[in-house]
VEXMIKE-64430 format. One line per 8 residues: their letters; for each residue x, y, z of C-alpha. Coordinates in steps of 0.1 Angstrom, whole numbers, padded with zeros to 4 digits. Layout:
% residues N
A	X Y Z ~ ...;
% end
This chain:
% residues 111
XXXXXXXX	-0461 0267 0054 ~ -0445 0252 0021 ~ -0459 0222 0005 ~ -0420 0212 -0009 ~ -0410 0177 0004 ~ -0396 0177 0035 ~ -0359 0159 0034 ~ -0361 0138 0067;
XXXXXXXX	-0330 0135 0089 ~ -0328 0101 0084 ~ -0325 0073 0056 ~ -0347 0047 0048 ~ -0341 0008 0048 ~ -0320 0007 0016 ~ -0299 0042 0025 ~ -0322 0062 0006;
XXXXXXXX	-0331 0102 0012 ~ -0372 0096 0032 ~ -0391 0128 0024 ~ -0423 0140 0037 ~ -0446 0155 0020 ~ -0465 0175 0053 ~ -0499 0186 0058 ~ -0513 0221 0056;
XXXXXXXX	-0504 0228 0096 ~ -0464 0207 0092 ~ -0471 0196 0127 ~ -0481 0160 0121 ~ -0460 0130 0146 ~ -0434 0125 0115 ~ -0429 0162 0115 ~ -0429 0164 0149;
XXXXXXXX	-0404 0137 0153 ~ -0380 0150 0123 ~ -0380 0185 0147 ~ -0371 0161 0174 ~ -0344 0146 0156 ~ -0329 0176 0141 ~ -0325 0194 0173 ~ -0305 0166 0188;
XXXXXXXX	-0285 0167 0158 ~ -0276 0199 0164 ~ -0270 0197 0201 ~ -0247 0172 0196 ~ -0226 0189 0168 ~ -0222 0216 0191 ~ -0212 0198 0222 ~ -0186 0176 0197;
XXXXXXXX	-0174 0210 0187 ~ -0164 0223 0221 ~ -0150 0187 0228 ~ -0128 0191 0192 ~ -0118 0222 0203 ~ -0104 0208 0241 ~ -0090 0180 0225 ~ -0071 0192 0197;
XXXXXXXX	-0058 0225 0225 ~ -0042 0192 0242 ~ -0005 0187 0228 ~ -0006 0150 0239 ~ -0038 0138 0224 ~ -0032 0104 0206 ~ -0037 0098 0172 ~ -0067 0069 0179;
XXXXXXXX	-0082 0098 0201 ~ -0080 0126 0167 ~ -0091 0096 0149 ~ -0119 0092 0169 ~ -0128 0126 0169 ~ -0126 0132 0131 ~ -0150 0102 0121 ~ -0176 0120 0147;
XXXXXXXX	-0169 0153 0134 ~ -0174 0138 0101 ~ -0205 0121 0109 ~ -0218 0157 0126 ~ -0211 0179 0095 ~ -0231 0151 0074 ~ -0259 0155 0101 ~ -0259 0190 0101;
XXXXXXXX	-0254 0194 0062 ~ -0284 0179 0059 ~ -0306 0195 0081 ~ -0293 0226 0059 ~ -0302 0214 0028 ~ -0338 0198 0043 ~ -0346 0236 0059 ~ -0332 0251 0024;
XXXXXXXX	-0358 0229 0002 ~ -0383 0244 0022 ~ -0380 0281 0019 ~ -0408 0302 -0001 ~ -0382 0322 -0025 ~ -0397 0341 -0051 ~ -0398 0320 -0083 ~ -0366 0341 -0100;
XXXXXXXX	-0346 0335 -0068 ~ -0350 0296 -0077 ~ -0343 0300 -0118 ~ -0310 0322 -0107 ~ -0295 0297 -0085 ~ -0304 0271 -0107 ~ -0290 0290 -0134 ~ -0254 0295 -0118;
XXXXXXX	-0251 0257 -0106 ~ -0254 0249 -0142 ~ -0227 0273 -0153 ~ -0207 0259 -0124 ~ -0172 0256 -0136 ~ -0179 0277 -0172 ~ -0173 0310 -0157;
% end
C-alpha cells in the first residue's frame, strides 16, 4: 500500500482538495467511504453516458434537454477526472518514472 496522500472525492467546507493520509492496511471508514463514493461516481458517469448517447441519437431533443445533459456530463468528467488523478497520486512508480514525467511537464510547451 502507498503512503502518498490520498486525494478524496470530495471538497472540504471552503472548496478545497481533502486528502488522507491512510494507515498501513488503507481500509480505515474514510477510506472505506472514499471507495464508496468513487464507485458511485463512476456508475453514474457510465449510466449518463448511455443516456448522452440516447439523447443526442434523438433528432428532436430540445436544446434545455442538451443543456441539461452537458452541465451533468460536465459535472461527470470532473468526477471522474478526479478519481484519475486521486488513483494516479497513489501508484508505486519507480523513482525515474516520477523525475521523467516531472521532467516533460516542465518542458511543456518548449519542445
Amino acid at each position: 500500500m502507498s503512503v502518498q496522500p490520498r486525494l478524496l472525492p470530495w471538497n472540504g467546507t471552503n472548496g478545497q482538495p481533502c486528502y488522507l493520509v491512510p494507515g498501513e492496511e488503507g481500509t480505515g471508514h474514510v477510506s472505506k467511504l472514499a471507495d464508496e463514493m468513487e464507485t458511485f461516481h463512476l456508475r453514474m458517469a457510465t449510466e449518463l453516458l448511455g443516456h448522452a448517447l440516447e439523447l443526442l441519437g434523438n433528432p428532436k431533443a430540445e436544446v434545455e434537454e442538451l443543456r441539461f445533459l452537458s452541465n451533468r456530463m460536465i459535472e461527470a468528467l470532473r468526477d471522474v477526472l478526479r478519481i484519475a488523478e486521486s488513483r494516479g497520486l497513489r501508484l508505486d512508480l519507480p523513482n525515474e518514472d516520477k523525475s521523467d514525467g516531472q521532467d516533460q511537464e516542465s518542458r511543456g510547451g518548449d519542445e
